[in-house]
PDBQT receptor file of N, H, CA, C and O in Angstrom, charges set to zero:
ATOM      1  N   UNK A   1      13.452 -31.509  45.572  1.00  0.00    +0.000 N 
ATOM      2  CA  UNK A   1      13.739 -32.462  44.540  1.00  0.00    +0.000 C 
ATOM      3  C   UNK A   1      12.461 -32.998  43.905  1.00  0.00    +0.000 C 
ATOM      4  O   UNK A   1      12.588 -33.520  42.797  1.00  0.00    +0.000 OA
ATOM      5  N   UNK A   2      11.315 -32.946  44.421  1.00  0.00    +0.000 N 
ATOM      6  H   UNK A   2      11.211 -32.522  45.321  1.00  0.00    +0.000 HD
ATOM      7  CA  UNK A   2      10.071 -33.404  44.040  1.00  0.00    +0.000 C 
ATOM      8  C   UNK A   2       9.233 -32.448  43.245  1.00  0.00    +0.000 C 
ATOM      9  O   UNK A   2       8.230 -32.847  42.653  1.00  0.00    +0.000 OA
ATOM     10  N   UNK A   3       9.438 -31.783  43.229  1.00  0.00    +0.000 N 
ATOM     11  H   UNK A   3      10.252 -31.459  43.710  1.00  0.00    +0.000 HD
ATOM     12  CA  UNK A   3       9.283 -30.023  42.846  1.00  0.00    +0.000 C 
ATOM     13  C   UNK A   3       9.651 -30.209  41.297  1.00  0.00    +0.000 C 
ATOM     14  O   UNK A   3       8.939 -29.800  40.380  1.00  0.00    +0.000 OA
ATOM     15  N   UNK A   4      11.025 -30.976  41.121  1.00  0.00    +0.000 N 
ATOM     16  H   UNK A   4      11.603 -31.309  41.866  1.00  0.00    +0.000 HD
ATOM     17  CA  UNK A   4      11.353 -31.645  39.373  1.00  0.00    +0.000 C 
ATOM     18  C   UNK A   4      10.368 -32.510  38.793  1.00  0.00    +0.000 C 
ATOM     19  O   UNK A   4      10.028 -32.717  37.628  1.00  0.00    +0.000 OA
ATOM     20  N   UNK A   5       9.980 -32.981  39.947  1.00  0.00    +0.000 N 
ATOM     21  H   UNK A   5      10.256 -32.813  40.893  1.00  0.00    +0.000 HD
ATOM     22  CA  UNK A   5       8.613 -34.290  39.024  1.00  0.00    +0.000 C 
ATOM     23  C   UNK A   5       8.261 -33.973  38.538  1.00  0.00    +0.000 C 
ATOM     24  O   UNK A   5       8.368 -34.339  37.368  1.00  0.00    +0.000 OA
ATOM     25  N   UNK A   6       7.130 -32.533  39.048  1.00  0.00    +0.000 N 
ATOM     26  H   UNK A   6       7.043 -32.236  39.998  1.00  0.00    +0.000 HD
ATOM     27  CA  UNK A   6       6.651 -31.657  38.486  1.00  0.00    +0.000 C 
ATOM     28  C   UNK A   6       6.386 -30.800  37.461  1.00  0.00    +0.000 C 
ATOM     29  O   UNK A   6       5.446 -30.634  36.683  1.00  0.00    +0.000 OA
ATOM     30  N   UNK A   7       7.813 -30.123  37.720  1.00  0.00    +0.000 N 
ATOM     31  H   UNK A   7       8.576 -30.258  38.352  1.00  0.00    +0.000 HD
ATOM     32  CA  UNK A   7       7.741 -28.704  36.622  1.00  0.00    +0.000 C 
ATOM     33  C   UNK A   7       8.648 -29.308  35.409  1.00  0.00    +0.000 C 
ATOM     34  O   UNK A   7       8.766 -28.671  34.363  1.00  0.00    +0.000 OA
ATOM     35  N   UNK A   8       9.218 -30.439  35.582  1.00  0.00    +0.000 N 
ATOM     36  H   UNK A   8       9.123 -30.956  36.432  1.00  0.00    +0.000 HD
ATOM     37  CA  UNK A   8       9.925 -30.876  34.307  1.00  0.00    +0.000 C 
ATOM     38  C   UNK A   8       8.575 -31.504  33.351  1.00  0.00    +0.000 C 
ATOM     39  O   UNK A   8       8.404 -30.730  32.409  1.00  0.00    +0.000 OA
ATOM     40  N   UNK A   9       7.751 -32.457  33.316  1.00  0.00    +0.000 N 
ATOM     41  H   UNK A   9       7.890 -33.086  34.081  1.00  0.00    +0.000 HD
ATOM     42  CA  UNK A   9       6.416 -32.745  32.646  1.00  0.00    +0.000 C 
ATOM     43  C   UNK A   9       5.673 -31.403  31.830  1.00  0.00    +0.000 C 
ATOM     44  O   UNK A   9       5.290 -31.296  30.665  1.00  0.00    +0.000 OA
ATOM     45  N   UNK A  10       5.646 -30.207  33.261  1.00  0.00    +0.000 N 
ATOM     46  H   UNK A  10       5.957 -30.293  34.208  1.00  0.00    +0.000 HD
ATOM     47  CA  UNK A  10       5.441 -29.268  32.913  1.00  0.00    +0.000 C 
ATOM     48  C   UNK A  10       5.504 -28.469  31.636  1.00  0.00    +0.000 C 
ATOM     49  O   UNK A  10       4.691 -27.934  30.882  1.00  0.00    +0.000 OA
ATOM     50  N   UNK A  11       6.968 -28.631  31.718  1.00  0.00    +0.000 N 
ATOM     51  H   UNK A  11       7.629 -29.066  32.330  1.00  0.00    +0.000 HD
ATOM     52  CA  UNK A  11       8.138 -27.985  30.535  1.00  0.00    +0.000 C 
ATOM     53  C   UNK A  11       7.865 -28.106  29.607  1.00  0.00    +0.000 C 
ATOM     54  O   UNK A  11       7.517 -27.191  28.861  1.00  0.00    +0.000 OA
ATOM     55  N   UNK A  12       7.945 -29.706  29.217  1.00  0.00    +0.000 N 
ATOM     56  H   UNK A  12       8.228 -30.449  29.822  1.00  0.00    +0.000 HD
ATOM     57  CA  UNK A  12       7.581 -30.614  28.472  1.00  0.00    +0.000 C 
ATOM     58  C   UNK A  12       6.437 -30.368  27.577  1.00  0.00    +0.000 C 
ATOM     59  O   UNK A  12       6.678 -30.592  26.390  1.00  0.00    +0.000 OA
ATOM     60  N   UNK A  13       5.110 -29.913  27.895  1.00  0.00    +0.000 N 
ATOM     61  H   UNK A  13       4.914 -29.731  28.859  1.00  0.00    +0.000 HD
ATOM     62  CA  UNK A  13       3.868 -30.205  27.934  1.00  0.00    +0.000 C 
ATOM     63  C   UNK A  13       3.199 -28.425  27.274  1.00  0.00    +0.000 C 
ATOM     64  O   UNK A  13       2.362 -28.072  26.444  1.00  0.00    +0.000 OA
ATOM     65  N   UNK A  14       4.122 -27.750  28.195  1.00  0.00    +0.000 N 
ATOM     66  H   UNK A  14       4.802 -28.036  28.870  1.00  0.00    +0.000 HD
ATOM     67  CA  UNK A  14       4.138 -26.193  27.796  1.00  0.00    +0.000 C 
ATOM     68  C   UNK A  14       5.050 -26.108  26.400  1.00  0.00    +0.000 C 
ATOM     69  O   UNK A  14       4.597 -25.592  25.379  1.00  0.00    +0.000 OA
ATOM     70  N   UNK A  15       6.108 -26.559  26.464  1.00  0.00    +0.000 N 
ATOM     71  H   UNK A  15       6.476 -26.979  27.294  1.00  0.00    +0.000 HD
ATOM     72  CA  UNK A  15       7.118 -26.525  24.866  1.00  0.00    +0.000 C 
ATOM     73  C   UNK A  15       6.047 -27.162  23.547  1.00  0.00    +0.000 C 
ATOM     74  O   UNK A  15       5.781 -26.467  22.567  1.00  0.00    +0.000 OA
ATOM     75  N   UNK A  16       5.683 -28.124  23.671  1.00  0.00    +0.000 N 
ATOM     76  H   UNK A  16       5.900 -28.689  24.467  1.00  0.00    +0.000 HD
ATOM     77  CA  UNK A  16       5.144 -29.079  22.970  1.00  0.00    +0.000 C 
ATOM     78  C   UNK A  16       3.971 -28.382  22.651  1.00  0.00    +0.000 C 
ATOM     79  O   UNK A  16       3.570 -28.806  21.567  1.00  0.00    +0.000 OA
ATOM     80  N   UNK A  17       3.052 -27.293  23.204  1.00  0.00    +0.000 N 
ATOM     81  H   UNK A  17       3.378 -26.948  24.085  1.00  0.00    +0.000 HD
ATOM     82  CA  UNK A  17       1.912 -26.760  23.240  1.00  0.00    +0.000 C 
ATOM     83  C   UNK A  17       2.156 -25.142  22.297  1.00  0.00    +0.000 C 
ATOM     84  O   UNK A  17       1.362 -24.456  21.652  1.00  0.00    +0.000 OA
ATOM     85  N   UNK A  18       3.768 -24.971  22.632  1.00  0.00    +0.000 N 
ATOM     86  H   UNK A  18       4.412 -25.528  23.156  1.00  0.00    +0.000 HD
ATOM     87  CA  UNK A  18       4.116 -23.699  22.038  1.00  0.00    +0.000 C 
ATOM     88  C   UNK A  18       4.274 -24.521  20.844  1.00  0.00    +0.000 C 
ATOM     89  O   UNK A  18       3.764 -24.085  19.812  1.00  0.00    +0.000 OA
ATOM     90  N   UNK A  19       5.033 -25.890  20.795  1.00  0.00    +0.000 N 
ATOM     91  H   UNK A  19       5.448 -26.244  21.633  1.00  0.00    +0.000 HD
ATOM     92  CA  UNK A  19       5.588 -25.978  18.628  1.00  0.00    +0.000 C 
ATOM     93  C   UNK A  19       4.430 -26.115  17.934  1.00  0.00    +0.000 C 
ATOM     94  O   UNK A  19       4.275 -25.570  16.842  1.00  0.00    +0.000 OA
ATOM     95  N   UNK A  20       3.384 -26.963  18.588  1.00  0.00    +0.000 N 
ATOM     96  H   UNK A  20       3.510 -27.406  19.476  1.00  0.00    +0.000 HD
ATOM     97  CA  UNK A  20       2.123 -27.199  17.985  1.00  0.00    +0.000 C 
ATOM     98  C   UNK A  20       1.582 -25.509  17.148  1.00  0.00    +0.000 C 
ATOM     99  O   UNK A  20       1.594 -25.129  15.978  1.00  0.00    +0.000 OA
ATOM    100  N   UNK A  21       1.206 -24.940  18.297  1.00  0.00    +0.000 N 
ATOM    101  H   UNK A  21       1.196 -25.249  19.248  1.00  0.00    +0.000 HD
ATOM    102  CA  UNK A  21       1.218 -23.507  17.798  1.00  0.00    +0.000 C 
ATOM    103  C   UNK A  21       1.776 -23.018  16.807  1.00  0.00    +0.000 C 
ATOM    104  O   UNK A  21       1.118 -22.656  15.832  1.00  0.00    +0.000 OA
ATOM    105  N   UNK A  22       3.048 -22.919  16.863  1.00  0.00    +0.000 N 
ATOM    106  H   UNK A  22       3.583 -23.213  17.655  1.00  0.00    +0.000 HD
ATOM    107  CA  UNK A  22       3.695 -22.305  15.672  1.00  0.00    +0.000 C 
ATOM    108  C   UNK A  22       3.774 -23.402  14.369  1.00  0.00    +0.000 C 
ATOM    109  O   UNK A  22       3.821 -22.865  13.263  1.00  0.00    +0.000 OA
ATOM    110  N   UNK A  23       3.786 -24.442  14.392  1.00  0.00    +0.000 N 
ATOM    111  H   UNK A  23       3.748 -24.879  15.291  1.00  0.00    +0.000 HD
ATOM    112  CA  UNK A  23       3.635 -24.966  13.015  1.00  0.00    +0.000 C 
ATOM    113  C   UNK A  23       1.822 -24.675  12.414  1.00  0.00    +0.000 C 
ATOM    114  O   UNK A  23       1.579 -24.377  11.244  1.00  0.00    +0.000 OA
ATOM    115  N   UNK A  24       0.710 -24.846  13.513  1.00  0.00    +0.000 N 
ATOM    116  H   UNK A  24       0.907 -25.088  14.463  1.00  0.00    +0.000 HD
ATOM    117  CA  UNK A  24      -0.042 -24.350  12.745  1.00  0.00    +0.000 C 
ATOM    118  C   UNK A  24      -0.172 -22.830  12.180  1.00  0.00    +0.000 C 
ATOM    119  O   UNK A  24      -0.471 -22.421  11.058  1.00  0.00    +0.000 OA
ATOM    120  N   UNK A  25       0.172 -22.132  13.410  1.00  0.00    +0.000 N 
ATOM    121  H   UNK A  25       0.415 -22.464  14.321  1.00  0.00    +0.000 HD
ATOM    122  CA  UNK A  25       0.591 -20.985  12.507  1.00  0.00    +0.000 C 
ATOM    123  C   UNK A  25       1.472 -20.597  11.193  1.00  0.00    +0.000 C 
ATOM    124  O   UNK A  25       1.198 -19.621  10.494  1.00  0.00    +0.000 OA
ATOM    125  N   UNK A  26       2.498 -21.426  10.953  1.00  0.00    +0.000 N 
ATOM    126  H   UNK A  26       2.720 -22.219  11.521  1.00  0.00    +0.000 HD
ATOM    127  CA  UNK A  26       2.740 -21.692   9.595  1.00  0.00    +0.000 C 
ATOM    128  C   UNK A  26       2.157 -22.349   8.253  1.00  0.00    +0.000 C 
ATOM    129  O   UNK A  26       2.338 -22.224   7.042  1.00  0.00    +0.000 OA
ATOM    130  N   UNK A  27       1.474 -23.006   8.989  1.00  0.00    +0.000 N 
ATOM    131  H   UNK A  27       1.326 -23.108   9.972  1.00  0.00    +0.000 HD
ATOM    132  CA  UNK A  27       0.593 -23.834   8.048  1.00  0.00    +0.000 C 
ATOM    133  C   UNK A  27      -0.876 -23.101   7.329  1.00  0.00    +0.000 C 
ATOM    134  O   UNK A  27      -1.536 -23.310   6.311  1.00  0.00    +0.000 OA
ATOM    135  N   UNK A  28      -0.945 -22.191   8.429  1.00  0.00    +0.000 N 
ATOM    136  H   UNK A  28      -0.409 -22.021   9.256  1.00  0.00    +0.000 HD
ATOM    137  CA  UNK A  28      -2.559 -21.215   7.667  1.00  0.00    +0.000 C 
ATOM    138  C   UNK A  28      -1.799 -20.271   7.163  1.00  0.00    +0.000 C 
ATOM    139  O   UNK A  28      -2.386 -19.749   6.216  1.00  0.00    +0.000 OA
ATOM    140  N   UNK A  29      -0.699 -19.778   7.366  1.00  0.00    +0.000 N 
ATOM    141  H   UNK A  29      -0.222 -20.202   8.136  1.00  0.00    +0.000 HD
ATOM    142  CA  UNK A  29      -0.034 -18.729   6.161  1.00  0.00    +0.000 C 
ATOM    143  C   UNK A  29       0.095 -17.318   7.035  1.00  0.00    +0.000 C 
ATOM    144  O   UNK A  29      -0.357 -16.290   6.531  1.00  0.00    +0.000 OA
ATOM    145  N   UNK A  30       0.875 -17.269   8.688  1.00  0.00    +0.000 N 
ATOM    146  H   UNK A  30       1.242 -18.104   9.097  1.00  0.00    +0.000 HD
ATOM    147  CA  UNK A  30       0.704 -16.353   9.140  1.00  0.00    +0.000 C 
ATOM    148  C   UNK A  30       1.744 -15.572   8.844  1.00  0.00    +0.000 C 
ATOM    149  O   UNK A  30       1.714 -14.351   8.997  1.00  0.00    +0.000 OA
ATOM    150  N   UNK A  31       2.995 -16.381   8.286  1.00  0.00    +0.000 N 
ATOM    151  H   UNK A  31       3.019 -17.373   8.162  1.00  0.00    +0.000 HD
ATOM    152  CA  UNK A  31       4.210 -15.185   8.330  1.00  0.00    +0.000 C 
ATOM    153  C   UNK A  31       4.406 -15.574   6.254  1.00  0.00    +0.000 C 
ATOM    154  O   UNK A  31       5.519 -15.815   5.784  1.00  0.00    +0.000 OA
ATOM    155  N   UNK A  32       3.437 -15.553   5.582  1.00  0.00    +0.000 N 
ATOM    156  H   UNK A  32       2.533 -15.357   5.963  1.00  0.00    +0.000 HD
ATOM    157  CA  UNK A  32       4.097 -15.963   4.192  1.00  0.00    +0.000 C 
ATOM    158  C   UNK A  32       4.235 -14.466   3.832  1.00  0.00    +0.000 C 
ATOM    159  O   UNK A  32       4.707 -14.396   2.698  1.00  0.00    +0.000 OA
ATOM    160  N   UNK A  33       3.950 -12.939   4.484  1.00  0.00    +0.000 N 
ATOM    161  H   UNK A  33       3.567 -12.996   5.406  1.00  0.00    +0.000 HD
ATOM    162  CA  UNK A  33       3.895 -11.879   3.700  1.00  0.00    +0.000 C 
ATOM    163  C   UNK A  33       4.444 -10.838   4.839  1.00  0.00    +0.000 C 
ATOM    164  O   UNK A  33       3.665 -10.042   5.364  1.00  0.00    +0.000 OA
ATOM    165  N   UNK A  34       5.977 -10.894   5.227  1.00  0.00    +0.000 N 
ATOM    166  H   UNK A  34       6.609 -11.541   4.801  1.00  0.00    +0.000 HD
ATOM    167  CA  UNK A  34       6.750 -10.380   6.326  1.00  0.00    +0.000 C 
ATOM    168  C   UNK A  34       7.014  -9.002   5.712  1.00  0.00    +0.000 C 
ATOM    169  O   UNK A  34       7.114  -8.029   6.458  1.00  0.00    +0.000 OA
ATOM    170  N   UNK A  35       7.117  -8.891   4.545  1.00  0.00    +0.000 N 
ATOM    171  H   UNK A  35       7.036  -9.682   3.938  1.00  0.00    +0.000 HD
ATOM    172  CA  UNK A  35       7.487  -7.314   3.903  1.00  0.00    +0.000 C 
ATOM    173  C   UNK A  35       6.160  -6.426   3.782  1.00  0.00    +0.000 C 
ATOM    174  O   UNK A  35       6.118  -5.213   3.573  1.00  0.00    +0.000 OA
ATOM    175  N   UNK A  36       4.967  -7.406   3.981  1.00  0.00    +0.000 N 
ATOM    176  H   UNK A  36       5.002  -8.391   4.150  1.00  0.00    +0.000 HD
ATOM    177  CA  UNK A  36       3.758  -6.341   3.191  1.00  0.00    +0.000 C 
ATOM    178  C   UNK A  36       3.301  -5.083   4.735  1.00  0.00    +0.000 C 
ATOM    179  O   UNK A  36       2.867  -3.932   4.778  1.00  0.00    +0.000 OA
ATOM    180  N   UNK A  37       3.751  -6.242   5.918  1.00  0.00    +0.000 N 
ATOM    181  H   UNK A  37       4.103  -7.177   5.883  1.00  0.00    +0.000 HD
ATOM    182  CA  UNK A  37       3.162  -5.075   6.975  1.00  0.00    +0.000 C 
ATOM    183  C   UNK A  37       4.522  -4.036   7.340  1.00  0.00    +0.000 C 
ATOM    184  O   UNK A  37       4.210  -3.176   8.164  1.00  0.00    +0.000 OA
ATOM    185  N   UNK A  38       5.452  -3.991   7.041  1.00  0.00    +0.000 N 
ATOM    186  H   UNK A  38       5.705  -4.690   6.372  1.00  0.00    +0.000 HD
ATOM    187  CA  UNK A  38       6.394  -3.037   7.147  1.00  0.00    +0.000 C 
ATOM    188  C   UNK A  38       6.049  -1.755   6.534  1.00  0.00    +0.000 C 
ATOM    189  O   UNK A  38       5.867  -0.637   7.015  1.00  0.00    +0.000 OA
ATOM    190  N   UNK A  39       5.990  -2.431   4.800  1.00  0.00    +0.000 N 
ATOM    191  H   UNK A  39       6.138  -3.339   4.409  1.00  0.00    +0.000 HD
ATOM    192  CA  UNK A  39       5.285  -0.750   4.129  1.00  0.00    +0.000 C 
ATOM    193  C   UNK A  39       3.801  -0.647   4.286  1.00  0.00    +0.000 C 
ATOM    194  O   UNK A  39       3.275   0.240   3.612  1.00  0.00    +0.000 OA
ATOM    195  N   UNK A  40       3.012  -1.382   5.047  1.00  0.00    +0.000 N 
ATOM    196  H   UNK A  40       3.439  -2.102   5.595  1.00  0.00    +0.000 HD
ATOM    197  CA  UNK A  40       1.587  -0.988   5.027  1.00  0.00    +0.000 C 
ATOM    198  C   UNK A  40       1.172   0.250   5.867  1.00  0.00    +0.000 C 
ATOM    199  O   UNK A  40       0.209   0.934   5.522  1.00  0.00    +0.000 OA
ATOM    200  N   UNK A  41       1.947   0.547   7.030  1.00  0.00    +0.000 N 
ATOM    201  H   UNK A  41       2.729  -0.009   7.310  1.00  0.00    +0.000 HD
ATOM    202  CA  UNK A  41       1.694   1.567   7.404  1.00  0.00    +0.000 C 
ATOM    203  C   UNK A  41       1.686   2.576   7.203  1.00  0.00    +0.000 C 
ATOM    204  O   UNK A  41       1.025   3.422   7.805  1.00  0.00    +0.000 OA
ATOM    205  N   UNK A  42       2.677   2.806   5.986  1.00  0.00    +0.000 N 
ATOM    206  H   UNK A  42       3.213   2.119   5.497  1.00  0.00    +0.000 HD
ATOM    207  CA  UNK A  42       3.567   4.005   5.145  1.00  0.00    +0.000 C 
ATOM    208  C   UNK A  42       1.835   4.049   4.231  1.00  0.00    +0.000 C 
ATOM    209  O   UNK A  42       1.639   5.163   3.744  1.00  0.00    +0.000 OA
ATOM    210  N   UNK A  43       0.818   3.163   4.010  1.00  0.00    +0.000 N 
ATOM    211  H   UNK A  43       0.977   2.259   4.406  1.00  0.00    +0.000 HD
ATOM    212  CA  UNK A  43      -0.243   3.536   3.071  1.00  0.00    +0.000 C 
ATOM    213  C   UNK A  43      -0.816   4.491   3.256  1.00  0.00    +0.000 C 
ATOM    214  O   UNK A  43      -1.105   4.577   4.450  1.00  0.00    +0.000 OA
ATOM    215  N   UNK A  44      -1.270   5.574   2.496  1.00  0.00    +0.000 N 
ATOM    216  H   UNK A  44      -1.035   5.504   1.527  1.00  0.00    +0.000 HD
ATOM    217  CA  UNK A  44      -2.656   6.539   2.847  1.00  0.00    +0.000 C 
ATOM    218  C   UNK A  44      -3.614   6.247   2.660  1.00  0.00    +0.000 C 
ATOM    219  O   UNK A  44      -4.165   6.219   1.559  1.00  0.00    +0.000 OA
ATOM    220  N   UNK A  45      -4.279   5.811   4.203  1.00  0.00    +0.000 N 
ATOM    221  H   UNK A  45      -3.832   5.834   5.097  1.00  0.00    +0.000 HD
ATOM    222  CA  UNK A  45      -5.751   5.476   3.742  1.00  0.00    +0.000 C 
ATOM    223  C   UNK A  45      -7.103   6.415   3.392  1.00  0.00    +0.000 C 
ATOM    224  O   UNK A  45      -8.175   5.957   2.996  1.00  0.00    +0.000 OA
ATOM    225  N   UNK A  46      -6.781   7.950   3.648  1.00  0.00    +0.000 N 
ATOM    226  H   UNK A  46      -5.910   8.322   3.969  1.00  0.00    +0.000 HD
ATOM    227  CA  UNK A  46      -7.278   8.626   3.295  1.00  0.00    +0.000 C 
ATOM    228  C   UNK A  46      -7.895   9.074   2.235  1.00  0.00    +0.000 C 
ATOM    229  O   UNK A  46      -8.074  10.281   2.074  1.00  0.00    +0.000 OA
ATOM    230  N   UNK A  47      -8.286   8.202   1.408  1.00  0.00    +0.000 N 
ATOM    231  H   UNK A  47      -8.140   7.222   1.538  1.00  0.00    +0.000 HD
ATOM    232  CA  UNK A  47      -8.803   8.384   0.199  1.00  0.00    +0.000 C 
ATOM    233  C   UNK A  47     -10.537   8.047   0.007  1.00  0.00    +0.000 C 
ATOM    234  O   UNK A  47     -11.255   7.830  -0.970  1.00  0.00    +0.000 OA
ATOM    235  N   UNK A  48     -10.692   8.106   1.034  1.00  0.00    +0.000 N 
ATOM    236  H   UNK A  48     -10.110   8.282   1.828  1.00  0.00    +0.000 HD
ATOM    237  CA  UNK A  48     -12.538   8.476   1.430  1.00  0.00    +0.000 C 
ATOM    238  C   UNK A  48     -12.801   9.843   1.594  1.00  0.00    +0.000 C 
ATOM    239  O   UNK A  48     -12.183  10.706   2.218  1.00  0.00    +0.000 OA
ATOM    240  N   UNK A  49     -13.994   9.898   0.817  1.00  0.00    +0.000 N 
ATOM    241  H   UNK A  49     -14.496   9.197   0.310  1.00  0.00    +0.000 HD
ATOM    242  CA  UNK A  49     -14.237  11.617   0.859  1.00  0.00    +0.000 C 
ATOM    243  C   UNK A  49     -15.161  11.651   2.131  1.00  0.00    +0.000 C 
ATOM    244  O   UNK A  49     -15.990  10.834   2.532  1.00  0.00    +0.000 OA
ATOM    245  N   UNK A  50     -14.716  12.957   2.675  1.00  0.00    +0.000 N 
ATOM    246  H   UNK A  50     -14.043  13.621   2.349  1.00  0.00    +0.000 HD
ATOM    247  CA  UNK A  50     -15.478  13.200   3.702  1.00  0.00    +0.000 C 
ATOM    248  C   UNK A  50     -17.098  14.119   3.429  1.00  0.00    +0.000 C 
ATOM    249  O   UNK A  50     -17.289  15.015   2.607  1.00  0.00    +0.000 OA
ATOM    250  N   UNK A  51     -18.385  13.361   4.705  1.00  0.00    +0.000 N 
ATOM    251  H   UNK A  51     -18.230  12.633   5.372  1.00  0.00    +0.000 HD
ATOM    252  CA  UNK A  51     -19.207  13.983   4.377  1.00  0.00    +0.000 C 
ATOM    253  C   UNK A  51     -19.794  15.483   4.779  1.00  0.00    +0.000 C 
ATOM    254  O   UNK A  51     -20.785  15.933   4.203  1.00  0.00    +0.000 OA
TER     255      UNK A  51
């Protein structure tokens, strides 16, 4: 039962550490361009000539 003192603060402290995270990650602009890496792979980057 003491074991709850614990890992509930825990919880708490870990959740609160993940939202922080993700709102700054929204805030510098990590997900504003969700379609561009889908077709980016489809790019050919091959358009350097070889020496």
């Amino acid at each position: 039962m003491t074991a709850l003192l614990y890992l509930i603060p825990v919880a708490l402290f870990l959740g609160g550490v993940f939202l922080l995270a993700f709102r700054w990650c929204l805030r510098t602009g990590q997900f504003d361009d969700p379609e561009g890496d889908r077709y980016r792979i489809l790019d050919d980057d091959d358009d350097v000539p070889l020496r």
